[in-house]
FIKOLZA-1660 file (N, C-alpha, C; in steps of 0.1 Angstrom, whole numbers, plus 5000, padded with zeros to 4 digits):
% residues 93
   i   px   py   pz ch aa at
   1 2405 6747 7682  A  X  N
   1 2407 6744 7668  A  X CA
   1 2422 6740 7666  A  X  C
   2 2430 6746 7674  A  X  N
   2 2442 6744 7674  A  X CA
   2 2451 6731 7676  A  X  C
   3 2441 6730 7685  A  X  N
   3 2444 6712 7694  A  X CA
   3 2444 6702 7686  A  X  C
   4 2435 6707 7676  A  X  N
   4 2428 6697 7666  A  X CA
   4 2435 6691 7658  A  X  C
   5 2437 6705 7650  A  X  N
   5 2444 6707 7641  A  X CA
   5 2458 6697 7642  A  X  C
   6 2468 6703 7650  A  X  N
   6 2477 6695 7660  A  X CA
   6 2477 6680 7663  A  X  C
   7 2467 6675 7669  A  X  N
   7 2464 6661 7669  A  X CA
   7 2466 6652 7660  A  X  C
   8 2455 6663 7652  A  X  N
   8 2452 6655 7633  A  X CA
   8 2467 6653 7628  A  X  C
   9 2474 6663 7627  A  X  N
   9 2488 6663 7622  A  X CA
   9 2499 6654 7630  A  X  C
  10 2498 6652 7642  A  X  N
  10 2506 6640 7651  A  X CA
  10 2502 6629 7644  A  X  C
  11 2490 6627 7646  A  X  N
  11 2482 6615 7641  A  X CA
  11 2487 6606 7628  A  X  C
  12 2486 6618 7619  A  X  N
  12 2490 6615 7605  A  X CA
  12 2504 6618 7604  A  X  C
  13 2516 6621 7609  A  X  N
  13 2527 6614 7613  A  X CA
  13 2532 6603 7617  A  X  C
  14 2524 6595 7627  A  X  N
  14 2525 6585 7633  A  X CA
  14 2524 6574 7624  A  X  C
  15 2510 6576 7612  A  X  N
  15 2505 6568 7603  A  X CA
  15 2517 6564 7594  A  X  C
  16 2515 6581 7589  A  X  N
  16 2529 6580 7571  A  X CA
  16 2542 6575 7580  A  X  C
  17 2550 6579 7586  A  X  N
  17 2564 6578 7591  A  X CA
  17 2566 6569 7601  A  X  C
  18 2566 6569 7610  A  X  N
  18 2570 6563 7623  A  X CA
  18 2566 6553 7628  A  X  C
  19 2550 6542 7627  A  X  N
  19 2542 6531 7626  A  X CA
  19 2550 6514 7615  A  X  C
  20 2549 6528 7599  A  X  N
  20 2555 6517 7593  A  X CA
  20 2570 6511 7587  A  X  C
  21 2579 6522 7596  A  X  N
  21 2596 6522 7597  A  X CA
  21 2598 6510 7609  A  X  C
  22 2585 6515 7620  A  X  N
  22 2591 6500 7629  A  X CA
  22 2584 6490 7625  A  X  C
  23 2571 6489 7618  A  X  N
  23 2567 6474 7609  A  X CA
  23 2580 6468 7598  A  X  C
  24 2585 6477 7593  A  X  N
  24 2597 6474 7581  A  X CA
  24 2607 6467 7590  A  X  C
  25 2615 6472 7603  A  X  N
  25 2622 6470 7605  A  X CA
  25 2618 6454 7618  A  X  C
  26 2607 6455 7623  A  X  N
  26 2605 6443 7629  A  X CA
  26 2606 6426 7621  A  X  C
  27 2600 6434 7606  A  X  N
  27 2601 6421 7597  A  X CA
  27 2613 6419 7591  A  X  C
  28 2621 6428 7590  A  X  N
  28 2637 6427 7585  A  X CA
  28 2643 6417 7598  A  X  C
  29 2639 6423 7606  A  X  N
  29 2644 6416 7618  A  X CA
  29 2647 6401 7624  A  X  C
  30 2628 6397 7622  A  X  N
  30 2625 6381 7622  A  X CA
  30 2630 6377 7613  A  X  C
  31 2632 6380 7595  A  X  N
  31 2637 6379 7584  A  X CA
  31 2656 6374 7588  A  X  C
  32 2660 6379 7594  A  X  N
  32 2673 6375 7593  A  X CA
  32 2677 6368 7604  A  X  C
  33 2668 6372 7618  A  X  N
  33 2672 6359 7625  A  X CA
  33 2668 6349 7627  A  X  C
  34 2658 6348 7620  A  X  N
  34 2649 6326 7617  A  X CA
  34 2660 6326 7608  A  X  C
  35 2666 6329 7598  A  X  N
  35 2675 6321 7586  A  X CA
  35 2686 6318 7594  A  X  C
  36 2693 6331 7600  A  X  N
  36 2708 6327 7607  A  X CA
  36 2706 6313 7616  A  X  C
  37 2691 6307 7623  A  X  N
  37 2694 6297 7633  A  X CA
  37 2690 6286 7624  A  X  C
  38 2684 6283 7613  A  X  N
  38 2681 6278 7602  A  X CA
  38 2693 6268 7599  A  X  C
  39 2706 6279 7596  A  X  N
  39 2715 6271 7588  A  X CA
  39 2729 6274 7594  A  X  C
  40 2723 6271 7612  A  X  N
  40 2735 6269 7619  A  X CA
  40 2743 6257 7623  A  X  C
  41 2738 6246 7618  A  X  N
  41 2741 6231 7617  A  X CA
  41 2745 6227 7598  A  X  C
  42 2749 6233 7594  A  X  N
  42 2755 6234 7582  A  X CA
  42 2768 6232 7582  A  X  C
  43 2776 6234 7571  A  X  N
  43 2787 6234 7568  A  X CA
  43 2796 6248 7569  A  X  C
  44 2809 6247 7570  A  X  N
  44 2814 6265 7573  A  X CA
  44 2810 6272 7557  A  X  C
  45 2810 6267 7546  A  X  N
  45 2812 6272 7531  A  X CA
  45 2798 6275 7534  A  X  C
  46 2790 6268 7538  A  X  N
  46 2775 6266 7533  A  X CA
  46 2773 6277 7542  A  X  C
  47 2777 6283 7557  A  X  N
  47 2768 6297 7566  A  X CA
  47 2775 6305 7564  A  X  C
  48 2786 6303 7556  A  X  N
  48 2794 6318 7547  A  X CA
  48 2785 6322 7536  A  X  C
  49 2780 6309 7527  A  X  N
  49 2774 6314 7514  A  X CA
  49 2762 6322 7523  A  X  C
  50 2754 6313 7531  A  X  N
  50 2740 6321 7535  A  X CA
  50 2744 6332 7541  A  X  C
  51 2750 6334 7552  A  X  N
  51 2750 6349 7558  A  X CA
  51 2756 6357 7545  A  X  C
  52 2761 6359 7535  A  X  N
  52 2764 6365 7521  A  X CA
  52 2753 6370 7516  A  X  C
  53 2742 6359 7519  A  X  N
  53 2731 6360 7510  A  X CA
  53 2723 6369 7518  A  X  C
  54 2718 6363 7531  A  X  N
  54 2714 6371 7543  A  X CA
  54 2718 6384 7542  A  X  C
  55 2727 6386 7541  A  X  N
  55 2734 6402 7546  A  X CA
  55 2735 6412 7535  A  X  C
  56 2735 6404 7523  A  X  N
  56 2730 6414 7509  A  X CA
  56 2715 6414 7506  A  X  C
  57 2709 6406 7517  A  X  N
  57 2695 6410 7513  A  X CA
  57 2690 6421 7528  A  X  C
  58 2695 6419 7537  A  X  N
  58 2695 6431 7545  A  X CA
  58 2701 6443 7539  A  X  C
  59 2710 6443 7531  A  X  N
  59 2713 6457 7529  A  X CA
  59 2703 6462 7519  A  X  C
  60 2703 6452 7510  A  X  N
  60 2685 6455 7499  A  X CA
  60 2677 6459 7503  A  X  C
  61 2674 6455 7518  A  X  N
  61 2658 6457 7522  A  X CA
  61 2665 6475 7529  A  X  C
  62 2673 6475 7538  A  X  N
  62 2680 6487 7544  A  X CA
  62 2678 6495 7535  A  X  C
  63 2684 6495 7518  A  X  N
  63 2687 6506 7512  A  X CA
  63 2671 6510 7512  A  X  C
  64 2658 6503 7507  A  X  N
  64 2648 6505 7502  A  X CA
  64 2642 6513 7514  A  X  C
  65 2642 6505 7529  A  X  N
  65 2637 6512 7540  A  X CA
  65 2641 6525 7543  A  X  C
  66 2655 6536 7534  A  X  N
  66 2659 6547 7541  A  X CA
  66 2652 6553 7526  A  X  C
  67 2652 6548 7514  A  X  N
  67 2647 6554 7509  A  X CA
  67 2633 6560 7509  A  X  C
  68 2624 6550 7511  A  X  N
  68 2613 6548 7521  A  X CA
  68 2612 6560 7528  A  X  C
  69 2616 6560 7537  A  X  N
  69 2615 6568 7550  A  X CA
  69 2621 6585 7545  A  X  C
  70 2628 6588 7535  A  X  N
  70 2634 6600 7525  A  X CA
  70 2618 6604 7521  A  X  C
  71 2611 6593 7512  A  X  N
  71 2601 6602 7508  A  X CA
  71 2589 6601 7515  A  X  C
  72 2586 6597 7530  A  X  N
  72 2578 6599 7541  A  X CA
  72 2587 6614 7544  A  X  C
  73 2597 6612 7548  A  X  N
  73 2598 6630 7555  A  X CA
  73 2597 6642 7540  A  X  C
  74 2600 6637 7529  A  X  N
  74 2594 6648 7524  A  X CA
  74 2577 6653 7521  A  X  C
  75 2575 6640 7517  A  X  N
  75 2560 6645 7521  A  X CA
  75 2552 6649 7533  A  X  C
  76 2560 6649 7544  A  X  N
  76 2556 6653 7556  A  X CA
  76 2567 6672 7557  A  X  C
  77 2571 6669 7551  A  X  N
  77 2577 6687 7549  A  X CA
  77 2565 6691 7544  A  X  C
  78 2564 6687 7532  A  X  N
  78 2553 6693 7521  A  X CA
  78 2536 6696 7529  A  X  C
  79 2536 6687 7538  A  X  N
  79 2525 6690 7554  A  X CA
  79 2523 6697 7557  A  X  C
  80 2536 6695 7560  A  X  N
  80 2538 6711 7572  A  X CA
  80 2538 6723 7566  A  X  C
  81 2544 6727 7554  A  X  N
  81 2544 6736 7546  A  X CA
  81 2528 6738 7544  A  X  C
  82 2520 6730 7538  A  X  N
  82 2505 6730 7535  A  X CA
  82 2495 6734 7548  A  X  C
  83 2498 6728 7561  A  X  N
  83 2495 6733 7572  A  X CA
  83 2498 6746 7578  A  X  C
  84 2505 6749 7574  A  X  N
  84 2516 6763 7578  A  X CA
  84 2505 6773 7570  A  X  C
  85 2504 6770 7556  A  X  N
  85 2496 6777 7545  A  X CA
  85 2482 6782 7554  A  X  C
  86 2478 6768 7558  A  X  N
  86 2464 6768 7554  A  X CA
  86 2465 6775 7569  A  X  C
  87 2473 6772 7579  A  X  N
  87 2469 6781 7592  A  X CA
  87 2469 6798 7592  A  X  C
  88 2477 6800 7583  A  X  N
  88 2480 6815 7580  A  X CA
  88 2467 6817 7570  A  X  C
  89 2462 6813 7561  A  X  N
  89 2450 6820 7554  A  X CA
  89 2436 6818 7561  A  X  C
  90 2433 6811 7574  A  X  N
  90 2417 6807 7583  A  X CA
  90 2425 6816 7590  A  X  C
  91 2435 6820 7594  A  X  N
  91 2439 6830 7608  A  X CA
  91 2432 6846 7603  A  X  C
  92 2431 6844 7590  A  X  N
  92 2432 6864 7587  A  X CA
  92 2413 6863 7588  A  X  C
  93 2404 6853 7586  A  X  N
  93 2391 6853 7587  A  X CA
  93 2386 6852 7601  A  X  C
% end
């Protein structure tokens, strides 16, 4: 029962947290480096303005993805606290 229990709870960590922080960041990823080879035959003004643009929209997506991942670990506190519960009240039966 234990194992189970355990598994289930890995499992659904993997889901909420960990799965879609490297989905976020894989697409941030291709996101900034197709543009940078995009508009590397440009002008100097013109891959100053885009990496500006590029790089404040990475920090947009950044800020959203730590926020993101803030309220994945607390809901996953709130888990473990709920698992914690529920293992202590089936233990005394």
């Amino acid at each position: 029962m234990r194992f189970n229990l355990g598994a289930k709870l890995i499992f659904s960590h993997l889901g909420m947290g960990i799965l879609p922080l490297l989905f976020i960041s894989v697409v941030i990823w291709l996101t900034v480096a197709g543009s940078f080879e995009t508009i590397g035959d440009q002008g100097v003004s013109a891959v100053e303005h885009a990496a500006h643009d590029q790089l404040t929209t990475m920090c947009s997506m950044k800020e959203k993805q730590i926020a993101y991942f803030f309220r994945v670990m607390e809901g996953q506190m709130y888990m473990l606290r709920d698992n914690a519960w529920l293992q202590e009240t089936f233990r005394s039966f």
